[in-house]
N, C-alpha and C positions, 0 to 999 in steps of 0.2 A: 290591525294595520300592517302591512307589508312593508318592507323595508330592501331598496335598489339602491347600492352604493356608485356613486361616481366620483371621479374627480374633477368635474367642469361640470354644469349645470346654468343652462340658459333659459332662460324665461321668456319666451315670445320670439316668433320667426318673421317677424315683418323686415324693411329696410335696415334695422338692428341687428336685432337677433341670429337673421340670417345672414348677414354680412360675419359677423362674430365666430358663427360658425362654422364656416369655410375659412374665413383665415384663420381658427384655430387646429386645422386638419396636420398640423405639423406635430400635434403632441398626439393625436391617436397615431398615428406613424410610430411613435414614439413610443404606443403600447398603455397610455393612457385612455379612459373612459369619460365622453363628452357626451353630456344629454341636451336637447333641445325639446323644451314642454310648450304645447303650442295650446290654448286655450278654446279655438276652434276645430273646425274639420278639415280633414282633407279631401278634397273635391278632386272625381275624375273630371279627365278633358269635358267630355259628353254631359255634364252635368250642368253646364254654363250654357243654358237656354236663352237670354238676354230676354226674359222675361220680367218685367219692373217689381212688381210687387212676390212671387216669386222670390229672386235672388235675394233684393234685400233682406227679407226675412234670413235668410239663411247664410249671410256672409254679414252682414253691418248691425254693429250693438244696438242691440233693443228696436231691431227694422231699423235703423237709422234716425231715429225718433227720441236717441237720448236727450234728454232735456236737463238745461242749465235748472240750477236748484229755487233762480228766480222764474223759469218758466216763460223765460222771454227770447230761448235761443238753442236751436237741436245742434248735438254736436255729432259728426259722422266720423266715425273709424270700424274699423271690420275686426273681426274673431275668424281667423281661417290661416290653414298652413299658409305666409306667405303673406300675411298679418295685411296692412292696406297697402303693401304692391300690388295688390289683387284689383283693386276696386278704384285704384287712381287713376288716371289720363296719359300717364307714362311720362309725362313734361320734365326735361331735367336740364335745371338750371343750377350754376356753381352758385358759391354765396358773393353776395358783392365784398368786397375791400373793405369797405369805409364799413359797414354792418360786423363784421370780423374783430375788427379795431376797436369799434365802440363798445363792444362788451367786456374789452379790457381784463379777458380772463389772462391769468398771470401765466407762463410757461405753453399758452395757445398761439402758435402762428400762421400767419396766415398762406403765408409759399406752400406751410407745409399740407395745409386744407386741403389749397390745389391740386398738390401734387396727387392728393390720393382720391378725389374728386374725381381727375383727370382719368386714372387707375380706374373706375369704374365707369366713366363715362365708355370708352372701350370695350370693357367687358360686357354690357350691357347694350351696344351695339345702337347708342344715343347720336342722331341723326338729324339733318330735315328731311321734311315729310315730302315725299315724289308727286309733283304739280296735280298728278291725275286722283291723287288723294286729299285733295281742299276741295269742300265742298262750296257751294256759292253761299253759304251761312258766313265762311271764313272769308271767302273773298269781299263780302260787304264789308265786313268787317274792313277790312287793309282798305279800301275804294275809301270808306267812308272815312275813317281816322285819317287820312292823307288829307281829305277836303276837307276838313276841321281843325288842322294844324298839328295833329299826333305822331309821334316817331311808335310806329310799328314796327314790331319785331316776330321774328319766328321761330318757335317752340322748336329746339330737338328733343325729338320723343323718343324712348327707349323700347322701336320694337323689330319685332325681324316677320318679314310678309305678311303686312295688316293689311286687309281685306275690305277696309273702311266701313265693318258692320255699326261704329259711331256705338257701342254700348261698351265701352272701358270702365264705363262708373258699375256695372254690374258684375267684373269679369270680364275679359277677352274673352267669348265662342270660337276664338280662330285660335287660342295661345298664342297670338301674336305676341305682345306685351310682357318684356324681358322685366317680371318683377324678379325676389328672391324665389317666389315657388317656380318660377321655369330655370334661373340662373343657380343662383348661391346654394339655395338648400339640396338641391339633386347630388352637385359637386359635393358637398359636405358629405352625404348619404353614403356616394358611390367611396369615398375615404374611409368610411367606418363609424360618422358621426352617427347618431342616433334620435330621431326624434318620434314625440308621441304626441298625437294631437287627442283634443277634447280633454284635456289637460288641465285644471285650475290651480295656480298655486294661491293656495291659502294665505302661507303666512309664510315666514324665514325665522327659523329659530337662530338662537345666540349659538348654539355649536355647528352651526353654517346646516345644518341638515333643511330642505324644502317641502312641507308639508302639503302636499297634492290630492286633489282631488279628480278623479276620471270618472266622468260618465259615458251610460251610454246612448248608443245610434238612436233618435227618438224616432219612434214611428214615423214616416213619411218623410223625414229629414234626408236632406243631401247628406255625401259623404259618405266616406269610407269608417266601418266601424274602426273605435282607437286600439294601436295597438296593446296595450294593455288592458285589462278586465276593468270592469268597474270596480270602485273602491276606491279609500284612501289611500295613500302610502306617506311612508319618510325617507326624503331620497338625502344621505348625506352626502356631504360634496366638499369640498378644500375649497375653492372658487365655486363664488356665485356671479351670474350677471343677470341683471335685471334689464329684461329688453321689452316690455309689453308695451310700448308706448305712453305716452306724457300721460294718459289717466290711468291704465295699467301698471306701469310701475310704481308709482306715487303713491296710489291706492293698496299694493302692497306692502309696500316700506312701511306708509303708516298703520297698519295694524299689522306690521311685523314687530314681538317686545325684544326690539333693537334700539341702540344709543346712537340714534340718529338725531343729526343738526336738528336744531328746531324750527330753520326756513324753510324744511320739509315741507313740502306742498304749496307754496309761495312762487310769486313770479309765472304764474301762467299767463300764457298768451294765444292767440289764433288769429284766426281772419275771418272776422264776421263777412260772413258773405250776403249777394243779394242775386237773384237771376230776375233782368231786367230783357223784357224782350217790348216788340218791336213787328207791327203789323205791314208788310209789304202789300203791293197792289195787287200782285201776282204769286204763285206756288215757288219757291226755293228747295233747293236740297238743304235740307238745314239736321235731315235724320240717317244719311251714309255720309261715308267719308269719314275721316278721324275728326273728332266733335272739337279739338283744342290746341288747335293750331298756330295760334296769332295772342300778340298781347302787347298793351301798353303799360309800362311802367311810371308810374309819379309816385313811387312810394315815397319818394325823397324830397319830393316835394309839395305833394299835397294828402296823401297818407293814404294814398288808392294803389290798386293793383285791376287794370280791364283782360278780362281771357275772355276769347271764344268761348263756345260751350255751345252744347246740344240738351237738354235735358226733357225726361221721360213725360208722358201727361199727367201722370200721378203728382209725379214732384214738380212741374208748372202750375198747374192747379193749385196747387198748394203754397207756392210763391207769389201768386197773384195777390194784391189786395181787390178786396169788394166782395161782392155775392150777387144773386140773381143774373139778370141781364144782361148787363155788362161784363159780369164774368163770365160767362157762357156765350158772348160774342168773341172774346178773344180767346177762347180755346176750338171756339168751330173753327177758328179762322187759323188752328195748330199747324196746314201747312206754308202758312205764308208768316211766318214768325220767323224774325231775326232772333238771336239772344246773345248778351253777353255778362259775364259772370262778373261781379265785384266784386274784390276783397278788399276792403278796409285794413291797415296796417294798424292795430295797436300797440300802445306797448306795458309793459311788468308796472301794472299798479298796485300799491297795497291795498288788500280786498278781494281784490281777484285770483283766486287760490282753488288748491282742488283739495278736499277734505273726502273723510269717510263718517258714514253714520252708525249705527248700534249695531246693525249686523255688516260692517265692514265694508261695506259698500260704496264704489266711488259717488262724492256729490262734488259739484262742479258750483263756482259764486263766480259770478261773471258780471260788472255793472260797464254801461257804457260811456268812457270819460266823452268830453265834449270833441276830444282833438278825434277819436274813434269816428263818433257823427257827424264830425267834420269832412273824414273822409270817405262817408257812406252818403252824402250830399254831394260833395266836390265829383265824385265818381258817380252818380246817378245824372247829373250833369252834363258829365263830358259824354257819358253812356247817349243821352239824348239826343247830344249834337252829331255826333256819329251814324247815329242811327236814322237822323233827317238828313244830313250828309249824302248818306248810301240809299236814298229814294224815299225814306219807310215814311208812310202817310200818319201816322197815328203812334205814340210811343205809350208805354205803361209804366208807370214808374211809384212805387210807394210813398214819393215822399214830396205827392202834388194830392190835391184835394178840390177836382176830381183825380183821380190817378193818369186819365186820359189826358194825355196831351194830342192836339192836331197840329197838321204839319204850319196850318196859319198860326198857333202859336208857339213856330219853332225860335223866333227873335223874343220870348217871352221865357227864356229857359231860366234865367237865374231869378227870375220871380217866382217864377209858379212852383219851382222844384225849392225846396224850403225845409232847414230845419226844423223850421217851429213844426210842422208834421210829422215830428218823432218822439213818439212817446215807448218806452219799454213795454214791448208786449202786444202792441199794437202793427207791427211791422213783422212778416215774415221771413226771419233769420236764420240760417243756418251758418256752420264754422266747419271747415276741415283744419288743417296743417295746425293740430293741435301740438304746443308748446311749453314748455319751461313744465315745475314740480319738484326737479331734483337739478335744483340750476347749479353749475359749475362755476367754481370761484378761487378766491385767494386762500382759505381757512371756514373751520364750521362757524365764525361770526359771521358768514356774510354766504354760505354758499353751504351745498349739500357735497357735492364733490369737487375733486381737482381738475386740472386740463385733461385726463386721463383716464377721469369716470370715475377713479378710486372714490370711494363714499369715506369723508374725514372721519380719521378713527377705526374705521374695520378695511383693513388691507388686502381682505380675501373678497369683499362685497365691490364688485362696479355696476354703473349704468350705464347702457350704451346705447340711447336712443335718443329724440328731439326733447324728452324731458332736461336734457341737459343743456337749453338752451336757456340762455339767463335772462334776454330779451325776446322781440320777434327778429326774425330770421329777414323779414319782408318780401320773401317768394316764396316758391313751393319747394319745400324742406327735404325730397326724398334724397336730392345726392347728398344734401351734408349732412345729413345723418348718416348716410354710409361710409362718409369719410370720418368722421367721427368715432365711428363703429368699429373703424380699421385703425385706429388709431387706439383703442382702447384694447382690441386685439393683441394689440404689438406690446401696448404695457404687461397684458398678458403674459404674453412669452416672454417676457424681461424677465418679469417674478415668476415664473412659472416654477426655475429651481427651489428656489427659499420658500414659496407657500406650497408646491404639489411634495417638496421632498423628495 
């Protein structure tokens, strides 16, 4: 086993990691040695074919196909330089106030969220999207939420000259899309930072050293071979940060033999999602244009989250309920489909935790409380009225039996669309904006770290990614994890004297 000594050592380059890393570019200045172990590839430009089944494979865990341990629910995040900045929609929204407040983390404020929020909302070049880029998918949408009583709102997206190729979920083909692998990490690189991808960190030993694992280029695989050889190594390090994301870091910690809190892996949360679409009479642009432009908020008041959205035939298909005929009528019918995305707000219940099994391996326990169903009902619902609203003759929705709805039974919305048609396992669900694991709190009785990332008890160990959220966030988490991330940087270089020496 080989052994690379640093003084900083970061674990995963997605909206964490790679925030981390850039604003730690003051101590390589400074003649100190910062690593960045990035668990995936790094992909040239030309590599991002926006090919569906393709990409997945080669950017999103396990194809995007991780499954909850009940087998009732895929969760999607990416392995690649640049972690899921890569593969999100670019949407970047602050956290609200009142969401800040409630989690009542001790020495967390909220001005100051903003302020570094704000800091990235600029650098990242977060914008509305130019009229000539909503597609008529997005404009049903706004047409149709206004005749229905909806306050619509619109996405700034973080990107600079999108092409409206509409494949963000696979990669930008245009590098439009300001994630860390076009921003944060280049700047970190061009400073002196250092990162290596196809990188696994094993485990974190008790004298701060990272046990890594590097593989190599697999036959046919995207990406740039890693820069280091295959093999183990033991990278010791003064500071660690754990940035791989809410099932990435969590999954380490716990089978790292570290005196970590014991609500280690507790308090996860996501946004069960649904893609409900919506047959028009006529062909829509619903596959150019940026796919995620529009959105209505009731998180606060009935536990939904409605986005735009475009998504691939593979992964429609596969969010349909039924089979035969009927399923195969509403995917011939793929150019005349509306869609818009759900997400259900839950929140931190006990049970719902992310664990590891005999060989280390993240498992995910996820059940669905009633108030969750509530708002994957409430929002299939309002999704309907929306979608007869904005013309669409025929709606599809999981949670009516037939799943068809016609536009003559558009005044039959809160009968036919029905909880009692939700059973675990039976409905096809997916989660992004995975949360909480190593939630932040007052002391290890109640939390894994401080406002600060510090992990209670080891001074040199932080996290600085969405695991650190102790609730849901209730929108889509990439700015405040960067603010987060900058914020955890900063403690960084506070202690940087006392723990680098």
């Amino acid at each position: 086993m080989s052994t690379y000594t640093y003084d900083v050592v970061i674990i995963g380059s997605g909206a964490g990691g790679g925030t981390v890393a850039q604003a730690l570019t003051p101590l390589v200045k400074g003649g100190r040695r910062v690593l960045v172990l990035e668990r995936g590839p790094r992909l040239a430009d030309d590599e991002f074919t926006g090919r569906e089944l393709e990409m997945a494979s080669q950017l999103y865990a396990d194809g995007g196909g991780f499954l909850t341990a009940e087998g009732t629910m895929t969760l999607a995040f990416a392995h690649a330089y640049g972690g899921s900045t890569v593969v999100y929609t670019g949407t970047s929204l602050t956290a609200p106030e009142r969401v800040i407040r409630g989690w009542s983390v001790p020495g967390l404020d909220y001005a100051d969220l903003l302020r570094r929020s704000q800091r990235y909302l600029r650098e990242n070049n977060v914008h509305l999207l130019e009229p000539e880029r909503i597609n008529e998918n997005n404009r049903l949408f706004v047409d149709g939420g206004a005749r229905a009583g909806y306050r619509v709102e619109q996405f700034p997206v973080n990107v600079t000259g999108c092409r409206g190729s509409s494949l963000c979920n696979l990669g930008c083909p245009n590098q439009a899309k300001q994630g860390t692998n076009r921003v944060q990490l280049p700047a970190a690189e061009r400073a002196g930072v250092e990162v290596v991808t196809r990188a696994e960190a094993l485990r974190i030993e008790p004298d701060r050293s990272v046990v890594v694992r590097v593989r190599e280029k697999p036959d046919g695989g995207k990406g740039l071979p890693s820069e280091w050889e295959s093999g183990e190594y033991r990278v010791p390090a003064k500071l660690v940060v754990c940035a791989g994301g809410a099932i990435g870091s969590t999954a380490l910690l716990l089978r790292s033999p570290l005196p970590t809190p014991h609500s280690l892996g507790s308090g996860f949360t996501c946004h069960p999602a649904l893609i409900l679409v919506a047959e028009h009479p006529r062909a829509i642009t619903n596959d150019v244009g940026h796919p995620k432009s529009y959105f209505v908020d009731r998180a606060a008041e009935e536990a939904f989250v409605l986005e735009t959205c475009m998504y691939f035939p593979f992964t429609t298909a596969k969010a349909l309920s039924g089979f035969g005929a009927d399923h195969s009528a509403i995917m011939h019918a793929f150019p005349r489909l509306q869609m818009i995305l759900l997400l259900a707000c839950d929140r931190a219940t006990p049970g719902n935790r992310i664990a590891v099994d005999r060989a280390g391996q993240p498992v995910v326990h996820y059940h669905f409380t009633r108030g969750t169903v509530g708002g994957l009902v409430g929002g299939s619902r309002a999704s309907a009225r929306i979608f007869f609203a904005a013309g669409a003759v025929r709606v599809h929705t999981p949670f009516a039996d037939p799943p068809l709805l016609e536009q003559a039974e558009a005044s039959q919305i809160d009968e036919r669309i029905s909880e009692r048609y939700f059973r675990e396992g039976s409905v096809s669900l997916s989660a992004a904006h995975l949360m909480g694991g190593c939630c932040m709190g007052g002391s290890a009785a109640d939390s894994v770290t401080d406002s600060w990332g510090v992990v209670h008890g080891l001074p040199w160990l932080r996290v600085a990614d969405a695991s650190l959220f102790p609730d849901s966030l209730e929108i889509n988490p990439y700015v405040t994890i960067m603010a987060l991330a900058d914020r955890v940087a900063d403690g960084m270089l506070r202690d940087a004297p006392a723990l680098l020496g």
